[in-house]
C-alpha positions in Angstrom: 14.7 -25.7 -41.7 14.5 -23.3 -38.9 10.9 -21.8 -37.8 11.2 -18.7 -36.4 8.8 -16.1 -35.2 5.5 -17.1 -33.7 6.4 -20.7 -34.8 9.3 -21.1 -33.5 7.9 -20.2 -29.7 4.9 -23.0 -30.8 8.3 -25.6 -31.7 7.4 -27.7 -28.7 3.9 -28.1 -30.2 4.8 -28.4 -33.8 7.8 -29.7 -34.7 6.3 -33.3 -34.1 3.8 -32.7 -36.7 5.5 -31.0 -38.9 8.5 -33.4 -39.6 5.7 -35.9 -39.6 3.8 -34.3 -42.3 7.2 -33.5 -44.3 8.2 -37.2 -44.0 5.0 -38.1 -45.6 5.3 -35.5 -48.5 8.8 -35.2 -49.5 11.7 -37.8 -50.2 13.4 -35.1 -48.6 14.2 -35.4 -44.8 14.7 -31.9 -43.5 16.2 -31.4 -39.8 13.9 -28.9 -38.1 14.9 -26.7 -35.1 13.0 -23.8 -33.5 14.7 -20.3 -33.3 16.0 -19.0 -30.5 16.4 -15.1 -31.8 12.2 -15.5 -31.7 10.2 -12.1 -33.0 14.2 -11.1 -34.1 14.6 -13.9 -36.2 12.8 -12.2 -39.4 14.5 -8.8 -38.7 18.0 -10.1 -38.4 17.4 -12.4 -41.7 16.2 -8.9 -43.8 19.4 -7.5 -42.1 21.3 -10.0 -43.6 20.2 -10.5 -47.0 20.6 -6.3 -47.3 24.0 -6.7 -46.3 24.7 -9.6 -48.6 22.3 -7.5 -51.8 24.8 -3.8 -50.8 28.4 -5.5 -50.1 29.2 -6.3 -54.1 28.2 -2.6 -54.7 30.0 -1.4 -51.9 33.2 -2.9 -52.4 32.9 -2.5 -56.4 32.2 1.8 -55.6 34.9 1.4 -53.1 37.6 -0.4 -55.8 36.9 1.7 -59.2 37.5 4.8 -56.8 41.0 3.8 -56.1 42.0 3.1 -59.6 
């Protein structure tokens, strides 16, 4: 899991308790790590996800034009 944003800058604060906390609640054992893109972080992962959401429509536009 990877806290970004205002977490992320708090990492050296939280990530103690947090994998503490998730330990206790979950059979699950989750690496954390802290950002380093900080306020970025959120921007860059919409960025992404539009990217991924417009590429199949993109290419599919691109591909029934040609035939």
């Amino acid at each position: 899991m990877v806290l970004g944003g205002g977490i992320g800058r708090s990492a050296d604060l939280l990530l103690r308790p947090l994998e503490e906390a998730l330990h206790e609640r979950s059979p699950m054992r989750p690496r954390l790590e802290a950002t380093r893109l900080g306020q970025d972080a959120v921007l860059l992962g919409a960025v992404a996800t539009a990217l991924e959401t417009a590429r199949p429509e993109v290419f599919e536009r691109r591909t029934a034009a040609v035939s």
